[in-house]
PyMOL Python script that loads the backbone (N, CA, C, O; Angstrom):
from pymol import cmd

cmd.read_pdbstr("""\
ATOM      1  N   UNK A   1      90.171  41.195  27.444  1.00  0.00           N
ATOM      2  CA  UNK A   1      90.102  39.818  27.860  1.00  0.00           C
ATOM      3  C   UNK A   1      90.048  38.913  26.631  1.00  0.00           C
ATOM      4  O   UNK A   1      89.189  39.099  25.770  1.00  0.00           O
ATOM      5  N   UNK A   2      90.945  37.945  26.537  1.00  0.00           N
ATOM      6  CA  UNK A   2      90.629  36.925  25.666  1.00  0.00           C
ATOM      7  C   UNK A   2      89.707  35.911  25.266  1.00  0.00           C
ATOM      8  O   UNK A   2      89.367  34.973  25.987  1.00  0.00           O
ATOM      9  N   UNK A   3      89.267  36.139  23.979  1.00  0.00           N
ATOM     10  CA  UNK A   3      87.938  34.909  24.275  1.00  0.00           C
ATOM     11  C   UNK A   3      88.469  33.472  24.007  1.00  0.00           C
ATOM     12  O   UNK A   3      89.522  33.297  23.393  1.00  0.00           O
ATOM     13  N   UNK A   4      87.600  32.298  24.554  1.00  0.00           N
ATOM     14  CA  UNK A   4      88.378  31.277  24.296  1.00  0.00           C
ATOM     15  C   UNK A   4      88.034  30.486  22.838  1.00  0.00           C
ATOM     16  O   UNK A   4      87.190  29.645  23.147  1.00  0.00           O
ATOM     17  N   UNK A   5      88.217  30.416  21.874  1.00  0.00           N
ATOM     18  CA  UNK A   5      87.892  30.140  20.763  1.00  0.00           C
ATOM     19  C   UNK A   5      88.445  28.764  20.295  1.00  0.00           C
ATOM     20  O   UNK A   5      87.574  28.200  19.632  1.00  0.00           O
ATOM     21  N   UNK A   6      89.424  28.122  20.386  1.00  0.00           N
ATOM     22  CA  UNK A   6      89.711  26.620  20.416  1.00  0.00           C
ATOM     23  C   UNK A   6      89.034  25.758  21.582  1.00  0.00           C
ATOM     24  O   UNK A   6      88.418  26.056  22.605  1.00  0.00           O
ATOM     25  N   UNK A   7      89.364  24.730  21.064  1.00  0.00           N
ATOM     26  CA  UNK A   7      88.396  23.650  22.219  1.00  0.00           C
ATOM     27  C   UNK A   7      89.672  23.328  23.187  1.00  0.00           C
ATOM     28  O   UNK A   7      89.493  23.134  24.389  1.00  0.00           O
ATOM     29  N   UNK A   8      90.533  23.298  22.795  1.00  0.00           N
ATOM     30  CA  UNK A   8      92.240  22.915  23.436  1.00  0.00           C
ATOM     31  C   UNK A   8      92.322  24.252  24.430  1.00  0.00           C
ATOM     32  O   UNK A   8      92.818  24.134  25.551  1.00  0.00           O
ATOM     33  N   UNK A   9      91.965  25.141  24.099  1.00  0.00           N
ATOM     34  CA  UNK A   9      92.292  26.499  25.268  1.00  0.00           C
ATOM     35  C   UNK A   9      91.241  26.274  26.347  1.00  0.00           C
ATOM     36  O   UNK A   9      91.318  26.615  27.527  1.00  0.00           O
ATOM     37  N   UNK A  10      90.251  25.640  25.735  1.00  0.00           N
ATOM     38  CA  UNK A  10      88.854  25.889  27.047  1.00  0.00           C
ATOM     39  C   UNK A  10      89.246  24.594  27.904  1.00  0.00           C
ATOM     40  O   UNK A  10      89.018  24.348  29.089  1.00  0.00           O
ATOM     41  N   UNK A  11      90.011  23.734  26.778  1.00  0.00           N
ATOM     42  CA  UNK A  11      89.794  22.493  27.749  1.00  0.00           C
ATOM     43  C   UNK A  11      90.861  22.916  29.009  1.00  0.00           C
ATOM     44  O   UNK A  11      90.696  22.705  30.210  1.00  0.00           O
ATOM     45  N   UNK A  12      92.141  23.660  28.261  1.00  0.00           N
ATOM     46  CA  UNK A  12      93.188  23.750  29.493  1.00  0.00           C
ATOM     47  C   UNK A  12      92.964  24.724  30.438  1.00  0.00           C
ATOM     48  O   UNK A  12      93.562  24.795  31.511  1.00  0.00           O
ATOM     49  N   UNK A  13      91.888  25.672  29.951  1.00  0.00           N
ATOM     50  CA  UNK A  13      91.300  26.390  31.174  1.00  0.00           C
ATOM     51  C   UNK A  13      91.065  25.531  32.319  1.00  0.00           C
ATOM     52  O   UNK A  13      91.666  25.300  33.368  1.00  0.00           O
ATOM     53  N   UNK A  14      89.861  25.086  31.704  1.00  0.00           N
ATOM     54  CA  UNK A  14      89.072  24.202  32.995  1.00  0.00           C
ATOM     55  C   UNK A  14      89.848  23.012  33.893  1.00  0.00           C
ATOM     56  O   UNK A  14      89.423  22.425  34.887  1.00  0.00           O
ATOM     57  N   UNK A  15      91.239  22.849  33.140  1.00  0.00           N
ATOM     58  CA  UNK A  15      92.101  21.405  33.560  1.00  0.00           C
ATOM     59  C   UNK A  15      92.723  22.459  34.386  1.00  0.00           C
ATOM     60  O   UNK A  15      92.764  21.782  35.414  1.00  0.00           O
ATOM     61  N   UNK A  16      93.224  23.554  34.731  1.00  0.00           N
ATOM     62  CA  UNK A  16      94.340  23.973  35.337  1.00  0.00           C
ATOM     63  C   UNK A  16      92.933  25.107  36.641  1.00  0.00           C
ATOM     64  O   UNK A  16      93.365  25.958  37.418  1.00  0.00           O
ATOM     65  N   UNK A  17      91.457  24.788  36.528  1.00  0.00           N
ATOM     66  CA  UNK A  17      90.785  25.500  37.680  1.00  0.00           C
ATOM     67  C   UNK A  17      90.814  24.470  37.972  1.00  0.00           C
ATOM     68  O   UNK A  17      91.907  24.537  38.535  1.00  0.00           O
ATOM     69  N   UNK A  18      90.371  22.906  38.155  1.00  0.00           N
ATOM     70  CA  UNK A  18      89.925  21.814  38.425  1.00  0.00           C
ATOM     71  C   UNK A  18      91.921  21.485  39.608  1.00  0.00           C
ATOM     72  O   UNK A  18      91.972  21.200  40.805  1.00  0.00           O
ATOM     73  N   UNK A  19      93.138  21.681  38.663  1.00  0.00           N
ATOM     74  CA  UNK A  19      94.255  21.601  39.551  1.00  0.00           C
ATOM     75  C   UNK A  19      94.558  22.510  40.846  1.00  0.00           C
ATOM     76  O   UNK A  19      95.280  22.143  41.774  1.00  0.00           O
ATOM     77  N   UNK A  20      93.938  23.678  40.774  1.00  0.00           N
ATOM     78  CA  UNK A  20      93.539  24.966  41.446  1.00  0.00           C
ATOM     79  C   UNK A  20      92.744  23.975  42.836  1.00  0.00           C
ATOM     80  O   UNK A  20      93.274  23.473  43.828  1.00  0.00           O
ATOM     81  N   UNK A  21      91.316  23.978  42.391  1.00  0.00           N
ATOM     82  CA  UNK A  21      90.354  23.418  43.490  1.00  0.00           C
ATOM     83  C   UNK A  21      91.152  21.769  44.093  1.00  0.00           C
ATOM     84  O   UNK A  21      91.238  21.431  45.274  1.00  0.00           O
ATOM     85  N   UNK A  22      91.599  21.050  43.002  1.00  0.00           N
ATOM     86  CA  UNK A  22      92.187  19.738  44.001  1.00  0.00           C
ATOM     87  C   UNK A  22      93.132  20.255  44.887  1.00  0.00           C
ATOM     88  O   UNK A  22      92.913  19.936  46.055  1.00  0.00           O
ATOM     89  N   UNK A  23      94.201  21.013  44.684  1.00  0.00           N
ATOM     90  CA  UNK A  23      95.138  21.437  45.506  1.00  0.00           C
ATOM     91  C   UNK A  23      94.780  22.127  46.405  1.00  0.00           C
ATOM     92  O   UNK A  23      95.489  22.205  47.408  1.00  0.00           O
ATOM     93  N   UNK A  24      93.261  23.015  46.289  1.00  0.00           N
ATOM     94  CA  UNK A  24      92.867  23.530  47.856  1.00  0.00           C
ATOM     95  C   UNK A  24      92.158  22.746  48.465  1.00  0.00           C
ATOM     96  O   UNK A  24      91.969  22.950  49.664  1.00  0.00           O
ATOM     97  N   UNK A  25      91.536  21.573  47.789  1.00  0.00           N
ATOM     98  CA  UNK A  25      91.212  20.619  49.025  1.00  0.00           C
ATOM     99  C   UNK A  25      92.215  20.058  49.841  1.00  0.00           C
ATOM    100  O   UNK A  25      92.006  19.743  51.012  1.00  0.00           O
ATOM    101  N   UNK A  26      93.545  19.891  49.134  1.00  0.00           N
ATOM    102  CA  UNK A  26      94.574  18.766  49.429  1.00  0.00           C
ATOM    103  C   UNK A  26      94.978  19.631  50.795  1.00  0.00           C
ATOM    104  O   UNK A  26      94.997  19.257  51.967  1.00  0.00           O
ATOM    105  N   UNK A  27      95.233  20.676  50.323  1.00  0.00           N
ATOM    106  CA  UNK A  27      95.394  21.914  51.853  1.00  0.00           C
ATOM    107  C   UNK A  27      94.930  21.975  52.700  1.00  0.00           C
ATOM    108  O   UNK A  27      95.545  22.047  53.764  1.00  0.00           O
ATOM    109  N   UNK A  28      93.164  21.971  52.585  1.00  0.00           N
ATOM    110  CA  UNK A  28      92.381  22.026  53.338  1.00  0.00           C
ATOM    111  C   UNK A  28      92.427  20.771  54.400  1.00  0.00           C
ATOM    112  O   UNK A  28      92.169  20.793  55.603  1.00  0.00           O
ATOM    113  N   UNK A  29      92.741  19.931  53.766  1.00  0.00           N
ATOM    114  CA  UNK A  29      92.918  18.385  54.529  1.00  0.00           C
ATOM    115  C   UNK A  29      94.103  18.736  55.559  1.00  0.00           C
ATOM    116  O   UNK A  29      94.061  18.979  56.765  1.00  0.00           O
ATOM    117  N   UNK A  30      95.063  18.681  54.745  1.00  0.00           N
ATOM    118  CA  UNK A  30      95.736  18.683  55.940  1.00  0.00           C
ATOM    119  C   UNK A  30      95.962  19.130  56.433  1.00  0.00           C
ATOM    120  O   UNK A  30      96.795  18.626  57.187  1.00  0.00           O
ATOM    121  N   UNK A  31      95.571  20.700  56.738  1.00  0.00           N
ATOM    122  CA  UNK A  31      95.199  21.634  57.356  1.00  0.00           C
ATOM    123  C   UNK A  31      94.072  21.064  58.492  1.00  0.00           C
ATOM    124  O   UNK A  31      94.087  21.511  59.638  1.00  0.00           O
ATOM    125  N   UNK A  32      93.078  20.016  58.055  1.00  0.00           N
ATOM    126  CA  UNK A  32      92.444  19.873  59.656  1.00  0.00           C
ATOM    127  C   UNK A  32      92.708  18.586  59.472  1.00  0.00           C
ATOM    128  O   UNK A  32      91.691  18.005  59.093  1.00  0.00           O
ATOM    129  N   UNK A  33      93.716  17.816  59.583  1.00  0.00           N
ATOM    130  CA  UNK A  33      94.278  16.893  59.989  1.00  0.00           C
ATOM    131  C   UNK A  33      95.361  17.402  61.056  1.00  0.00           C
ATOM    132  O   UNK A  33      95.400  16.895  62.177  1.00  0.00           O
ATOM    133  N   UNK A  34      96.152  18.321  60.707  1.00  0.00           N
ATOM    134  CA  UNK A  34      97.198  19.046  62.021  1.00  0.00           C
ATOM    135  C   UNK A  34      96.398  19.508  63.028  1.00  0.00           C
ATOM    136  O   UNK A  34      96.742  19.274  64.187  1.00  0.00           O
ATOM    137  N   UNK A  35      95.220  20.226  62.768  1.00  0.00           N
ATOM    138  CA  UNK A  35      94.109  20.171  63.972  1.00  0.00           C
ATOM    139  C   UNK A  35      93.722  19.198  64.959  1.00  0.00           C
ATOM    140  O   UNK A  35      93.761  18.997  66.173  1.00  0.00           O
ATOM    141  N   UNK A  36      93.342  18.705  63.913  1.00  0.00           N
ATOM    142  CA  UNK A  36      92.604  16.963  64.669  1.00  0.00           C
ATOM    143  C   UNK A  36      93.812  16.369  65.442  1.00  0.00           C
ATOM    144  O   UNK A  36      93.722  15.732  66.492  1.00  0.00           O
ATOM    145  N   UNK A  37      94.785  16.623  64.872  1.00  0.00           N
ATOM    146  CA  UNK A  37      96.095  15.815  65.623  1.00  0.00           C
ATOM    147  C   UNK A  37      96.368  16.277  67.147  1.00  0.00           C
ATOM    148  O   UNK A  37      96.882  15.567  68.010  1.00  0.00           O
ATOM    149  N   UNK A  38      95.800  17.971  67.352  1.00  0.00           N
ATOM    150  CA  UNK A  38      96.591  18.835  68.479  1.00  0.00           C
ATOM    151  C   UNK A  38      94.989  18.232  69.366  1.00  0.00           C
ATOM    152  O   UNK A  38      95.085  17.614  70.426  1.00  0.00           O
ATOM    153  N   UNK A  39      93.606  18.541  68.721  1.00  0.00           N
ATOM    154  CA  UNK A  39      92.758  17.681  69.414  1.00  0.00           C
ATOM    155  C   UNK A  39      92.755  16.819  70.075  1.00  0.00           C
ATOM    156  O   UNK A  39      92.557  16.800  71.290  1.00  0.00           O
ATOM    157  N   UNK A  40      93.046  15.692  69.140  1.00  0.00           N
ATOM    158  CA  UNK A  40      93.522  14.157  70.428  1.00  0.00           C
ATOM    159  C   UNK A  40      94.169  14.193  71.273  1.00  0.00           C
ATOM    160  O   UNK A  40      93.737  13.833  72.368  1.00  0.00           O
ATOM    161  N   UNK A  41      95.700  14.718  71.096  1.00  0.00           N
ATOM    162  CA  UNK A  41      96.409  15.041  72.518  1.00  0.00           C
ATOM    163  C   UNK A  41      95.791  15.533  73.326  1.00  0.00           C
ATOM    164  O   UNK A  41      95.577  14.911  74.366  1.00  0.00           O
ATOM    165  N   UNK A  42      95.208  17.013  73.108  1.00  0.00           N
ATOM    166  CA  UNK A  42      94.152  17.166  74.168  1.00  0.00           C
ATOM    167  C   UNK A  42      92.716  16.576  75.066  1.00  0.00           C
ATOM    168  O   UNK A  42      92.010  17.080  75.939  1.00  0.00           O
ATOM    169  N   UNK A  43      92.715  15.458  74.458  1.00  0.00           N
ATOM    170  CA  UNK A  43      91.941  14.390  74.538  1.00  0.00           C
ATOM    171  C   UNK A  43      92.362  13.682  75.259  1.00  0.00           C
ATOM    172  O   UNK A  43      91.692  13.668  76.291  1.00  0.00           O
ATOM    173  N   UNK A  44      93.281  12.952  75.276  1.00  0.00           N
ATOM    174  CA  UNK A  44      94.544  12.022  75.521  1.00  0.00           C
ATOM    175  C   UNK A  44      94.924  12.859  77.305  1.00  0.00           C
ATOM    176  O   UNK A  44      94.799  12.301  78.395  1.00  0.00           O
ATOM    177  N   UNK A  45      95.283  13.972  77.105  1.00  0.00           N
ATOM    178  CA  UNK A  45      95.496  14.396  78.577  1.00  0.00           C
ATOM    179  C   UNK A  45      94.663  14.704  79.476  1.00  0.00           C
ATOM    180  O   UNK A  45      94.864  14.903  80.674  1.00  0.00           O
ATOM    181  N   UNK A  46      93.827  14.738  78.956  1.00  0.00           N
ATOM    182  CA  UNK A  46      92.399  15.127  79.706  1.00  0.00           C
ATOM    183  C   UNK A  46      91.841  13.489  80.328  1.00  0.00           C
ATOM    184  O   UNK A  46      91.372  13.191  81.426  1.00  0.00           O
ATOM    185  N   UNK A  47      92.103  12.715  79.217  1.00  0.00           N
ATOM    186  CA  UNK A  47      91.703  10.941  79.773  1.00  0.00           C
ATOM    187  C   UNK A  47      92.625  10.958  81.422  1.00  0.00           C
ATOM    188  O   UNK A  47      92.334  10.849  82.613  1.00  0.00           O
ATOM    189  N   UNK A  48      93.696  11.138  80.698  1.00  0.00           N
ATOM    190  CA  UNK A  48      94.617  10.595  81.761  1.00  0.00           C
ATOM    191  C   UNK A  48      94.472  11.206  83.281  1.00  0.00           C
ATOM    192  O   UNK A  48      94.646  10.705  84.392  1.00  0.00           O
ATOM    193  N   UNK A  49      93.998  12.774  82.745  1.00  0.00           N
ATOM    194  CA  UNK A  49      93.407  13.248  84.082  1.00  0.00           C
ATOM    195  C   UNK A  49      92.423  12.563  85.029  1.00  0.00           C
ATOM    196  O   UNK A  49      92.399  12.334  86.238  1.00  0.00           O
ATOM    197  N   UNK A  50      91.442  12.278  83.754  1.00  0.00           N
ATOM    198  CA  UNK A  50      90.169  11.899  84.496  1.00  0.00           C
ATOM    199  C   UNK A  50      90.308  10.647  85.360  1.00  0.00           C
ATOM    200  O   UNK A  50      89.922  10.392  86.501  1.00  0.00           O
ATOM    201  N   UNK A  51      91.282   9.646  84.048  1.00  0.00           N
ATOM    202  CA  UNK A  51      92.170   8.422  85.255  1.00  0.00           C
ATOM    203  C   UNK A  51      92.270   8.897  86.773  1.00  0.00           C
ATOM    204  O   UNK A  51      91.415   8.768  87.649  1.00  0.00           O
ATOM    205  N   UNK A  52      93.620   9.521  86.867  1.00  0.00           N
ATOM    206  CA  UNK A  52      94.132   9.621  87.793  1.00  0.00           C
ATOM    207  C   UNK A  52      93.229  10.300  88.734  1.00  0.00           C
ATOM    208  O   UNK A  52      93.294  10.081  89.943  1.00  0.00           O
ATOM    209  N   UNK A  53      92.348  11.158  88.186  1.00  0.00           N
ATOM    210  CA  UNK A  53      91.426  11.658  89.659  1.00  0.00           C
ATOM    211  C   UNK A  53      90.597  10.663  90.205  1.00  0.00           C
ATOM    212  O   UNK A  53      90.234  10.543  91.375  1.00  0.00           O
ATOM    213  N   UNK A  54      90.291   9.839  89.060  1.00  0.00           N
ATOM    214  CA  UNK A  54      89.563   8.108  89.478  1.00  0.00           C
ATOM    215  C   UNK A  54      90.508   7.501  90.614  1.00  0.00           C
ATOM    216  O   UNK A  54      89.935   7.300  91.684  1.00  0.00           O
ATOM    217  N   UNK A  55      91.400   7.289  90.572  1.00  0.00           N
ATOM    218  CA  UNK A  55      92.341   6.545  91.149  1.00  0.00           C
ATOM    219  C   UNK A  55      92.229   6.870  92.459  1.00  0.00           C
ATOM    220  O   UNK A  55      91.869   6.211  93.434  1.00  0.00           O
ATOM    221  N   UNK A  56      92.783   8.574  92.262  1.00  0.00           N
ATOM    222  CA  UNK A  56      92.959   9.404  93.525  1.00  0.00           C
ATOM    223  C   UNK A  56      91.826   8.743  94.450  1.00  0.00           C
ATOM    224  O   UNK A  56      92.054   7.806  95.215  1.00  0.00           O
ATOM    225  N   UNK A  57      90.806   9.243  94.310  1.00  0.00           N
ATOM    226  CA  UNK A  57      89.478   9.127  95.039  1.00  0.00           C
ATOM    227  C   UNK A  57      89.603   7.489  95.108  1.00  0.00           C
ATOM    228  O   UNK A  57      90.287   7.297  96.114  1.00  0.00           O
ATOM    229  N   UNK A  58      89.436   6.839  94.813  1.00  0.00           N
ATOM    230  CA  UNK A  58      89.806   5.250  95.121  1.00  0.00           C
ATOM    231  C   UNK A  58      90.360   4.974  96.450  1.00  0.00           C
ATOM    232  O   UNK A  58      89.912   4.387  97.434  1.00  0.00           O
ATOM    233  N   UNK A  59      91.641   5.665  96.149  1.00  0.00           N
ATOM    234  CA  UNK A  59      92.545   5.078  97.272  1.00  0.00           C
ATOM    235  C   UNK A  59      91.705   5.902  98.118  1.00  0.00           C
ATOM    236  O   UNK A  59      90.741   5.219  98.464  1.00  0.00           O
ATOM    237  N   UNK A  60      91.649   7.049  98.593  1.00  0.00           N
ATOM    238  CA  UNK A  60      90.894   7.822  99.124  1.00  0.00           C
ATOM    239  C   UNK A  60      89.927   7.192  99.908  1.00  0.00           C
ATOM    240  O   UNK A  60      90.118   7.145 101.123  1.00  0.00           O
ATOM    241  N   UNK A  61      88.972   6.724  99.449  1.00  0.00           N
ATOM    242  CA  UNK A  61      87.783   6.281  99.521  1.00  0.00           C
ATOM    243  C   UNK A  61      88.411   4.765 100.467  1.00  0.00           C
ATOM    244  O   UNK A  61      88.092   4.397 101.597  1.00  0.00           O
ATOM    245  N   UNK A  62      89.137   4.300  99.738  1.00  0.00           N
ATOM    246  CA  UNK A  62      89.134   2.703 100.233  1.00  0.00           C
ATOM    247  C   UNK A  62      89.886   3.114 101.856  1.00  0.00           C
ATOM    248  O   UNK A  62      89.374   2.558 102.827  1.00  0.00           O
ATOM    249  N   UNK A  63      91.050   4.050 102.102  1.00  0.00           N
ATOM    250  CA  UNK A  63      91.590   4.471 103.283  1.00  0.00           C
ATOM    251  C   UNK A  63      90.137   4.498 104.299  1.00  0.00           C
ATOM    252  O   UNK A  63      89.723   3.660 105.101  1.00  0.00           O
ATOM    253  N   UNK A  64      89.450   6.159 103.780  1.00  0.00           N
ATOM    254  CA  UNK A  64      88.637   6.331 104.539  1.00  0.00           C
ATOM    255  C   UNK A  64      87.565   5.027 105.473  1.00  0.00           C
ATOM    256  O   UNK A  64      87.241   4.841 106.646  1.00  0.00           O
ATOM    257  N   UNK A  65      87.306   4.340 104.111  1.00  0.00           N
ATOM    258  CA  UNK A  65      86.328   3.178 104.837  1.00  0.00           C
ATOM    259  C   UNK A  65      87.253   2.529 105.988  1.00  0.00           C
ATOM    260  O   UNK A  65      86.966   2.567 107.184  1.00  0.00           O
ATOM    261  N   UNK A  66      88.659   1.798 105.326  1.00  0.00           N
ATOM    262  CA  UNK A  66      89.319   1.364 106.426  1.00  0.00           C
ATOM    263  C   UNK A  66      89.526   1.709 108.145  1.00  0.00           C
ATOM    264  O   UNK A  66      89.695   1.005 109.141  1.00  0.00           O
ATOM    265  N   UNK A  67      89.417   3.112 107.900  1.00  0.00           N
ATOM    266  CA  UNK A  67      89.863   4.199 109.067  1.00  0.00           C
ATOM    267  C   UNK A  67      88.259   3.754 110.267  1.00  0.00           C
ATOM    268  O   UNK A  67      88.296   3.596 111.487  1.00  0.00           O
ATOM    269  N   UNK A  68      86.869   3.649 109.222  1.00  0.00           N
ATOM    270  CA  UNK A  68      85.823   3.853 109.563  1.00  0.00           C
ATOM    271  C   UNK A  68      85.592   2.306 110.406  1.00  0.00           C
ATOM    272  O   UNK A  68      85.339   2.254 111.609  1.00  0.00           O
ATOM    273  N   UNK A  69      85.719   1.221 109.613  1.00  0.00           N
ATOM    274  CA  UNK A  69      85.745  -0.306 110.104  1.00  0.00           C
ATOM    275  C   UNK A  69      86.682  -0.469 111.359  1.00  0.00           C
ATOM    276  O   UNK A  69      86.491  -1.108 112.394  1.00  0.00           O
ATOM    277  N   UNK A  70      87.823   0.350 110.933  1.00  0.00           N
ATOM    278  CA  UNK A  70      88.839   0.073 112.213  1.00  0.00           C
ATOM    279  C   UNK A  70      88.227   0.416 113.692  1.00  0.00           C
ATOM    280  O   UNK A  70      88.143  -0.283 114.702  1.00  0.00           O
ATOM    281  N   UNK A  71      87.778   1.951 113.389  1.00  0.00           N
ATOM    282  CA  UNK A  71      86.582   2.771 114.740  1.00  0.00           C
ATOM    283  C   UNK A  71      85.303   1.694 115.167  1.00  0.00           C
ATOM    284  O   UNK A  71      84.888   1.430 116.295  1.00  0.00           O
ATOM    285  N   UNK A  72      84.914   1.260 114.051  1.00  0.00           N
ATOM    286  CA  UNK A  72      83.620   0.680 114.604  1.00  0.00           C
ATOM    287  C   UNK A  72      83.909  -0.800 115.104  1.00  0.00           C
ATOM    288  O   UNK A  72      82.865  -1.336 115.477  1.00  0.00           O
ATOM    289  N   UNK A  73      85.207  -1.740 115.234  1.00  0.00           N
ATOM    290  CA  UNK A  73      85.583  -2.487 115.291  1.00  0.00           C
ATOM    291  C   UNK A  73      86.288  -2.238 117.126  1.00  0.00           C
ATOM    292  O   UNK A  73      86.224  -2.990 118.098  1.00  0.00           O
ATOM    293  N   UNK A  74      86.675  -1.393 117.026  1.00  0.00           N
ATOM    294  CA  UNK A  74      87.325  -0.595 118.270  1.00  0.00           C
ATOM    295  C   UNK A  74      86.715  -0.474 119.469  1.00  0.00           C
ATOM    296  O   UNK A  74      87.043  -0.851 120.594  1.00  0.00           O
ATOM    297  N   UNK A  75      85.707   0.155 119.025  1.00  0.00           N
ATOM    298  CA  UNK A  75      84.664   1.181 119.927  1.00  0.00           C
ATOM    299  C   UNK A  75      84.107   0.237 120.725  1.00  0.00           C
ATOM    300  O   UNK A  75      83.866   0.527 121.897  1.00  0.00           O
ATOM    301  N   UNK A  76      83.789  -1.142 120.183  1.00  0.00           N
ATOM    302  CA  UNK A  76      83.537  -1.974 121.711  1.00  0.00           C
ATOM    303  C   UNK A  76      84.463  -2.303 122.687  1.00  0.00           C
ATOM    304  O   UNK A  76      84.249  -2.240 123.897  1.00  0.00           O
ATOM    305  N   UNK A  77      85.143  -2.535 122.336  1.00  0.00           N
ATOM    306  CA  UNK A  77      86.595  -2.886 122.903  1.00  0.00           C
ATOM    307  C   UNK A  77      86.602  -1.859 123.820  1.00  0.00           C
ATOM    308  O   UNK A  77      86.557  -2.018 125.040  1.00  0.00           O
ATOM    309  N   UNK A  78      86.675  -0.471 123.054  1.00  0.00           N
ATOM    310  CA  UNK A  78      86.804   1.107 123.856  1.00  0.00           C
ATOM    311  C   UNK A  78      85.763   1.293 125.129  1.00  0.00           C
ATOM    312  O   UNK A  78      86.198   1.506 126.261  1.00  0.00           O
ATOM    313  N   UNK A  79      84.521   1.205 124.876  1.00  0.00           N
ATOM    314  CA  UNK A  79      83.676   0.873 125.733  1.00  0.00           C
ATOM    315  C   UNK A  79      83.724   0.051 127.028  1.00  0.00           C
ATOM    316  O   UNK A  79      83.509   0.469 128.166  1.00  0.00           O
ATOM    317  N   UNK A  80      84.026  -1.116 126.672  1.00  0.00           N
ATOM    318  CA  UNK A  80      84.140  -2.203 127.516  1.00  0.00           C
ATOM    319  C   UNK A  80      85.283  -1.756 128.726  1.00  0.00           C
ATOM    320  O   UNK A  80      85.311  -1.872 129.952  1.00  0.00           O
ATOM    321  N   UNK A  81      86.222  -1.169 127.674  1.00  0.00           N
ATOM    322  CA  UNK A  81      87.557  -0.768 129.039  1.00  0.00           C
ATOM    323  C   UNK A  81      87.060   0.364 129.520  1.00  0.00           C
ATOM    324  O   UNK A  81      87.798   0.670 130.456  1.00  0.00           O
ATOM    325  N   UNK A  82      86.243   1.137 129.407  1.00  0.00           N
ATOM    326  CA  UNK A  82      85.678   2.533 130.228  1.00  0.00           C
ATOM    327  C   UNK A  82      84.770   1.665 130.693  1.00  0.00           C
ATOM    328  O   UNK A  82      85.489   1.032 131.467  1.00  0.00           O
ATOM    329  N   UNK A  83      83.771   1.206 130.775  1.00  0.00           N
ATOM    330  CA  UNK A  83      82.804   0.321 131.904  1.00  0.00           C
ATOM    331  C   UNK A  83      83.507  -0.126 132.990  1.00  0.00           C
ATOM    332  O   UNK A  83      83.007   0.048 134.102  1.00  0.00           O
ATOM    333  N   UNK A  84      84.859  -0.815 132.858  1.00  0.00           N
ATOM    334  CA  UNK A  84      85.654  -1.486 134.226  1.00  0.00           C
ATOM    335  C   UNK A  84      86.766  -0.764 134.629  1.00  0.00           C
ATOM    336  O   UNK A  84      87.427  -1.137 135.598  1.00  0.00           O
TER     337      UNK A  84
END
""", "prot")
cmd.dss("prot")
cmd.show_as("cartoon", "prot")
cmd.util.cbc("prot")
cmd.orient("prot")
């Protein structure tokens, strides 16, 4: 093994580990940046789910009551013609 005996060899040691470690951060980044990216979409479709099952049940809900007001609106009426 070579020892490092100039100040110019140690310095370019340490300049070319220091290019080593920036370039595996630079990787590392965007390595969980392509992550994070497939994340949100999955995020993103899952919203839209949760939307639309909101919705669903909405209309749902607003029918049902209608159906319910219509009966209880009725039922005297219904009554009245079975009494005579």
């Amino acid at each position: 093994m070579k020892k490092f005996n100039k100040i110019s060899t140690k310095i370019k040691f340490i300049g070319g580990i220091l290019v080593i470690l920036m370039l595996s951060v630079i990787m590392t980044t965007i390595y969980l940046n392509q992550q994070n990216a497939k994340d949100a979409l999955v995020v993103n479709i899952v919203g839209k789910q949760r939307m639309l099952t909101q919705k669903i049940s909405k209309i749902f809900f607003t029918y049902t009551t209608l159906q319910i007001r219509i009966f209880l609106n009725l039922t005297p009426l219904l009554l009245n013609l079975l009494k005579h």
